[in-house]
Every structure is written in structure tokens, then in C-alpha cells.
C-alpha positions in Angstrom: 161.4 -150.0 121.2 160.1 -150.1 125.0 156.7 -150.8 125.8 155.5 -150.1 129.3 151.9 -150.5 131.1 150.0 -147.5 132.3 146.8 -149.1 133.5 144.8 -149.9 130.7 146.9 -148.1 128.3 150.2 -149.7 126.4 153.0 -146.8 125.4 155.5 -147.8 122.9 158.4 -145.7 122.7 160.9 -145.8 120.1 165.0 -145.2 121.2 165.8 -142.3 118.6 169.5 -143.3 118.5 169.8 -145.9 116.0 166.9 -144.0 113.7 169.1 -141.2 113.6 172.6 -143.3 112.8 170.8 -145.4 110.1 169.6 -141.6 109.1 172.8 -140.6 108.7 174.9 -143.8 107.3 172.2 -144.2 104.4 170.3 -141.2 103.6 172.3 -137.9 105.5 174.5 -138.3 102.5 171.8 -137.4 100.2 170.5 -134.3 102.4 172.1 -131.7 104.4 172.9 -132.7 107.9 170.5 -130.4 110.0 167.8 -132.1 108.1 164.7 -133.7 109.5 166.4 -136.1 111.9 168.0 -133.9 114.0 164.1 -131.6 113.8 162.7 -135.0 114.9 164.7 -135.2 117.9 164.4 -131.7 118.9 160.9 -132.2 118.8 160.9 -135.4 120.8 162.9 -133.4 123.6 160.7 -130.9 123.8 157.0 -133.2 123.6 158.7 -135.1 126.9 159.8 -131.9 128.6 156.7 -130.5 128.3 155.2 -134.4 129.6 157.4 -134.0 132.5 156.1 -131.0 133.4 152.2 -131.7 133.9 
């Protein structure tokens, strides 16, 4: 996790990586691979384009 200062704001942000490999080395076994992890990160690719972009 990175936290960073914006003024009088604090923004955590969590590194997706290891979520998704502890994901996958405990419970991907149990579900199929194109489960919720990999919708997760799709969705956190496209919330930070779209924060890039305004």
C-alpha cells in the first residue's frame, strides 16, 4: 500500500499485484480463472484512465 498527501486529503492506494497472486495461489483454484480478480483489475485500469484524463 502507498499513501501520498494531496493537500488536506490522504489517498491510500493498494498495489494489485500480490492481491491477485495470493488470488490465485489460494482461491483461483476453487473458481475459474477470469473470475473476479482479473474484473477487479480491469476495473482499476479503467477508474485511473478515466483519473488521468480530467
Amino acid at each position: 500500500m502507498t499513501t501520498r498527501r494531496q493537500g488536506r486529503e490522504k489517498l491510500h492506494h493498494l498495489n494489485p499485484v500480490p492481491i491477485q497472486q495470493i488470488h490465485e495461489r489460494w482461491i483461483g483454484k476453487y473458481t475459474d480463472r477470469a473470475g473476479i480478480a482479473s474484473a477487479l483489475l480491469q476495473l482499476k485500469h479503467v477508474v485511473e484512465s478515466d483519473s488521468t484524463k480530467g
